[in-house]
N, C-alpha and C positions, 0 to 999 in steps of 0.2 A: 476320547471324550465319551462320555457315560452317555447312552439313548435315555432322552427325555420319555416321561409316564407321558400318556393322556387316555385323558376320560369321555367317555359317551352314554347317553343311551340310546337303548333299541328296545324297538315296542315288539320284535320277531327276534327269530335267531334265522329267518331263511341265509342271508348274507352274514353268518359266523360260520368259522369255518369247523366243520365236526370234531374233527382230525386234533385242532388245537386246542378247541374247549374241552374232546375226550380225555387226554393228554394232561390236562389239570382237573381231573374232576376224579381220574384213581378208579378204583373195582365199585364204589356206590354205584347201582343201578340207576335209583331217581334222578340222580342228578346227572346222568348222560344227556347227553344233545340228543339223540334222540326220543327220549321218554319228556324229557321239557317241551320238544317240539311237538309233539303230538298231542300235548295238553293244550297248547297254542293254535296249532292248526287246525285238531277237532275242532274249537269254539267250545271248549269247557273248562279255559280261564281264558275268561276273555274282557272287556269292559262290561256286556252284555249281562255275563254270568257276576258281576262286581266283582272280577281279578285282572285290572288292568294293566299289562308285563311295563313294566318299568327297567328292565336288567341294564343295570351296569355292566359295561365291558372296559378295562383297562389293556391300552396296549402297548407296545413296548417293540420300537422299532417295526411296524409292521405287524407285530404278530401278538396273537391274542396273552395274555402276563396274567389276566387276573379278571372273573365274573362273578356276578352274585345276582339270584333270581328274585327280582323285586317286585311288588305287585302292589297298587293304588288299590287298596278297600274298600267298599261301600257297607260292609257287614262284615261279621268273624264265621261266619259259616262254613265248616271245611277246613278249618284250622287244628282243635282240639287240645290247644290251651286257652282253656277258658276267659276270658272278659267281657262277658258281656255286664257283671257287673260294674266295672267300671265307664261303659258305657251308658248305661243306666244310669251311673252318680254326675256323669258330664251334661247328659238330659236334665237331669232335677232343678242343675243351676245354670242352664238357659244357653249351656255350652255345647258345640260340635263334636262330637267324640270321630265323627266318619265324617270325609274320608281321612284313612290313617295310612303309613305307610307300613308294609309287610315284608321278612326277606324268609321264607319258607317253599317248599314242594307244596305246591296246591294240593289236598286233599291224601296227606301222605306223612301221617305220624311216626317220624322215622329218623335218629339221630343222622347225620352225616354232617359232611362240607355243605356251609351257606357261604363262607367265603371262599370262593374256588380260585385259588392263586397259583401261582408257580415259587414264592416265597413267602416272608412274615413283611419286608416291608411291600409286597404287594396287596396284601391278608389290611394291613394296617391302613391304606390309601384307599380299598373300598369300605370300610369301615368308617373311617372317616368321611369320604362320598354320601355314604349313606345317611349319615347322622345331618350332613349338612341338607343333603335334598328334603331331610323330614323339616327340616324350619319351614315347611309348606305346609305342612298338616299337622294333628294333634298328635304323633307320636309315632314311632316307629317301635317294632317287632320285629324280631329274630326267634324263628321258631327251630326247636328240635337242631342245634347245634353242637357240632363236635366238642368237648369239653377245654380243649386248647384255644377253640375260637369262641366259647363263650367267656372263657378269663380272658382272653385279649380286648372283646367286647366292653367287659367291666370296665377295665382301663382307661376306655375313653368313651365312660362315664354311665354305663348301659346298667341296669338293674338284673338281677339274674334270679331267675325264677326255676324251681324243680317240682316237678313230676313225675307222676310214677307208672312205668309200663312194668309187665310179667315178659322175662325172655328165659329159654331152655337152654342149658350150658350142656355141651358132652365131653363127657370127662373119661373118652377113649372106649366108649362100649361100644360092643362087639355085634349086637343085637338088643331088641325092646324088650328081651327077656332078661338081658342084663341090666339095664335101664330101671325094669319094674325090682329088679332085686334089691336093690337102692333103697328102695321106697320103705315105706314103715308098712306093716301087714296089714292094715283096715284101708291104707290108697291102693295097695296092690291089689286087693279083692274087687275095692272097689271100679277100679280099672279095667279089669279082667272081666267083672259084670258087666260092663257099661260096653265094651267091645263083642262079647255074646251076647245082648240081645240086636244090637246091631246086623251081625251074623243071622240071627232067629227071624229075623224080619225078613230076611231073602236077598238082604243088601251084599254088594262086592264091589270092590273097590280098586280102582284101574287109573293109570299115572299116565299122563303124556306129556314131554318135553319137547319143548319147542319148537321144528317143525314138524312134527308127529298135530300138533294144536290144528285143526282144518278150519277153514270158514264157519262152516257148518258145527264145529266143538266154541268155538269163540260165542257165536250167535245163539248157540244154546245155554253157555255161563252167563250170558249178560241178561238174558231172559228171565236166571234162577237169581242174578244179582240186584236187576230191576223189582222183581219182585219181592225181594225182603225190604225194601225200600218202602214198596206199596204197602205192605203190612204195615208198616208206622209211619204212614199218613204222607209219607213223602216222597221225590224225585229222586233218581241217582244221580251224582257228580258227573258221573263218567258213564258217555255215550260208547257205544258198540265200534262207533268212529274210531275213537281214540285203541280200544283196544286192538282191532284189525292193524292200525298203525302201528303200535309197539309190537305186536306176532310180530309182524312183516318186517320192521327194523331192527328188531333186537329178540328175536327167539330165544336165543338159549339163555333168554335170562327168566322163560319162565315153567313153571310145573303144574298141570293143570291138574287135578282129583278130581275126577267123574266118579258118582256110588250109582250104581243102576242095580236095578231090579226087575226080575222077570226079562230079563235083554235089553229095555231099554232107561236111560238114566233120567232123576228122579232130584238127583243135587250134582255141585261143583263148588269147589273150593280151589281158590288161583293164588298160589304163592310165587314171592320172584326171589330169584335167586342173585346173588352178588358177593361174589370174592368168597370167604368161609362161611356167610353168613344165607339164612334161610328166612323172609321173611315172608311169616302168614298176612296176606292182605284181605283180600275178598270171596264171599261165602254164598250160595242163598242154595234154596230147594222149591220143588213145584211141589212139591207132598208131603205132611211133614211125617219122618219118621223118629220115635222118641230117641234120643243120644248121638243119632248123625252128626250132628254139631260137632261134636266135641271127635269122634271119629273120623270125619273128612277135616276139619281144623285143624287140629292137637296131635292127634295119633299119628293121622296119615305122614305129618308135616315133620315128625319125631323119628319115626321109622325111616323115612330119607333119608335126614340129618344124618343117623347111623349108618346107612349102606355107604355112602357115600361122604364119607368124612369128614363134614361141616362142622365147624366149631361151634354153633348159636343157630337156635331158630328163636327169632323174636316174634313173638303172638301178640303184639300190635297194642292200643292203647287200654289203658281201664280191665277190669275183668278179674276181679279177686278168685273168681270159679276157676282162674288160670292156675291158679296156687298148688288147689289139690291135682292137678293133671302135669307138676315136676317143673312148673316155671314161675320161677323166682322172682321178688322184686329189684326193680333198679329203678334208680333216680337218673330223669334226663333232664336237660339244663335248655331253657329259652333268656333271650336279653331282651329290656322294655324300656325305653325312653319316651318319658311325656314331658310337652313342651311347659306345658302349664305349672306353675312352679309349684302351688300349693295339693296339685294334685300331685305331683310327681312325688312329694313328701309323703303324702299317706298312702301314696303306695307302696311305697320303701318301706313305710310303717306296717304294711299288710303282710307283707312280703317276709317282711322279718320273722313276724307268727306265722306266717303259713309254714315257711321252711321250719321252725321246728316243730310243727305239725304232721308238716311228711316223714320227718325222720323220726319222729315216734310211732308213726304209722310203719312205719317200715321196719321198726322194729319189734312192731306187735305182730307183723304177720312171717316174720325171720322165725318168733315163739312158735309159729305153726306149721314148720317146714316138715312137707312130706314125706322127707328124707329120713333117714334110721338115723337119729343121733347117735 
C-alpha cells in the first residue's frame, strides 16, 4: 500500500529534522536548514521584520518528502523583483495589495530550489499547497526559481516573470592573466588600471575560509556592511546574530576578503560558496578607497573561482558596470499569481512587454561583450 502525503505548516524548523531537509535541498547553500534557520532564529525574517515563516513541509511516511519556504508579507522589501508598482495600482482602487504570500530566501537574490522535494509529484503537491493557502491573500510569489520549477509553476497556472543578473562563467583558465586575455584590449587595460591603483593606495588583499572567519573578522564585516547600508539612509537585513550563526553552522560555505592597509583593514567582502558555484553576496568599507569595489567584489571573487575550479561566480542582482569586469547577462525566472482577476490580466498583459523588453536588453548588452570576438 502506497504511504499517504500529508501536509503542514511550521512557523520554525527548530522540530525539522536537518539531516532530511539537507538531503532535499542538494549543494544550494541558502536553502540548507541551517542558513534558513538562522534567518529565523536571529529575528531577521520574522513577523516583526514583515517575513512571517509560513513553510510547508510535506511528509511522507514519517519522514520529511517535500518543503518550501513561505513567508506572509507585509511589504516587498528584501525581495528584488520588483512590485511595488503593482502595489501601488491595488492602492489606487481601494484594494489590499499586503499581506501577500511569498515562496523565496529572504533577502537572497539567488536562483535555486523553492520547491524542495524528493520528486516531481512531491514538487507538484507543494505547488499546489501553495496556490491554494494564497486564496487568503492577494497573491502569491515565487522568487528566483530554478527554471524546471518555474515551468512546473506555469502549469498550474503561475505567471512567469524574467530578470536579469551578471554571472562570470570559467571556461577552464588557468589564471586571471588568462582570463584578462579573453578580454578585448581597452577591458584589459582597463582592468589592469583599476587593480594598480588599488595596489598604489597601500591596499592588500587576504582570503579567509571558514573556520580561519574569527568572532572578531565576522564583527568587523558586519560593521563595513552595516555601514554601507547607513550611507543610503538605511538598516541592514541581517544582524551580526545571524551571521555568527551561519560561521558556526556552516563555515565552509563561506570566503571572507579582508583589503587592509597600513596592517589594519579598511573593507570586506563575504561571498558563499555552494557546489561549483561562487556567489558574491555582501560588501561595505570604513574608508573609501577609489576601485575597492570592484577589487574586493569582482576580482577577488574571479581569482578564486580560478585557483580553485568553480564553474560561476554569480555577482548578484542589477549592475550593468558588472558587464565590463567579464560577467555576462542571464535571465532568471520568478512565478506570480494574483487573485484578483482583472488585475491578474494586466499583469499577464505587462509581463508580456516586459519580457520582450529584457530580451532586447539582453541582447543590446551581448553587442557589448568584453570578450575578443
Amino acid at each position: 500500500m502506497a504511504t499517504k502525503d500529508s501536509l503542514r505548516v511550521a512557523e520554525s524548523l527548530a522540530g525539522v529534522s536537518a539531516a532530511q531537509w539537507n538531503a532535499l535541498a542538494g549543494g544550494n547553500p541558502f536553502v540548507r536548514h541551517a542558513f534558513l534557520d538562522a534567518l529565523l532564529e536571529s529575528g531577521c525574517a520574522s513577523a516583526r521584520t514583515g517575513w512571517q515563516p509560513q513553510f510547508l513541509l510535506l511528509e511522507r511516511g514519517g519522514t520529511l518528502a517535500g518543503a518550501m519556504p513561505l513567508f506572509v508579507k507585509s511589504h516587498s522589501r528584501g525581495e528584488y523583483v520588483f512590485d511595488w508598482a503593482w502595489a501601488e495600482a491595488y492602492a489606487r482602487h481601494g484594494l489590499e495589495y499586503y499581506p501577500k504570500l511569498l515562496g523565496a530566501i529572504p533577502f537572497t537574490p539567488v536562483t535555486g530550489p523553492r520547491l524542495i522535494a524528493a520528486d516531481d509529484a512531491a514538487r507538484t503537491a507543494l505547488a499546489r499547497a501553495a496556490l491554494a493557502a494564497a486564496g487568503d491573500f492577494s497573491s502569491l510569489h515565487v522568487l528566483f526559481s530554478a527554471d524546471a520549477e518555474a515551468r512546473l509553476l506555469e502549469t498550474q497556472g503561475m505567471m512567469l516573470r524574467r530578470t536579469v543578473q551578471f554571472h562570470w562563467e570559467n571556461a577552464g583558465y588557468a589564471s586571471f592573466d588568462e582570463f584578462l586575455a579573453r578580454m578585448s584590449h581597452q577591458r584589459r587595460k582597463n582592468i589592469r588600471q583599476e587593480r594598480r591603483r588599488v595596489r598604489e593606495a597601500g591596499v592588500t588583499m587576504r582570503w579567509l575560509r571558514g573556520a580561519e572567519i574569527t568572532e572578531r573578522d565576522w564583527t568587523f564585516f558586519h560593521r563595513c556592511y552595516a555601514r554601507t547600508y547607513a550611507e543610503h539612509g538605511s538598516r541592514p537585513y541581517l544582524s551580526l546574530e545571524f551571521f555568527l550563526r551561519v560561521g558556526q553552522s556552516m563555515p565552509e560555505s563561506f570566503l571572507l576578503v579582508v583589503a587592509e592597509r597600513g596592517g589594519a583593514p579598511v573593507a570586506a567582502a563575504l561571498d558563499v560558496i555552494g557546489g561549483d558555484t561562487l556567489y558574491g553576496r555582501y560588501w561595505g568599507a570604513l574608508e573609501h578607497v577609489p576601485l575597492l569595489h570592484f577589487e574586493a567584489c569582482y576580482y577577488q571573487a574571479i581569482e578564486f573561482a580560478i585557483r580553485h575550479g568553480l564553474a560561476r561566480f554569480e555577482g548578484g542582482a542589477q549592475g550593468e558596470h558588472k558587464l565590463f569586469r567579464g560577467l555576462l547577462p542571464v535571465e532568471t525566472l520568478s512565478a506570480h499569481w494574483l487573485a484578483h482577476p482583472r488585475f491578474a490580466e494586466a499583469v499577464e498583459d505587462y509581463l508580456s512587454r516586459e519580457t520582450q523588453g529584457i530580451a532586447r536588453y539582453v541582447n543590446e548588452l551581448n553587442e557589448h561583450t568584453p570578450f575578443k570576438v
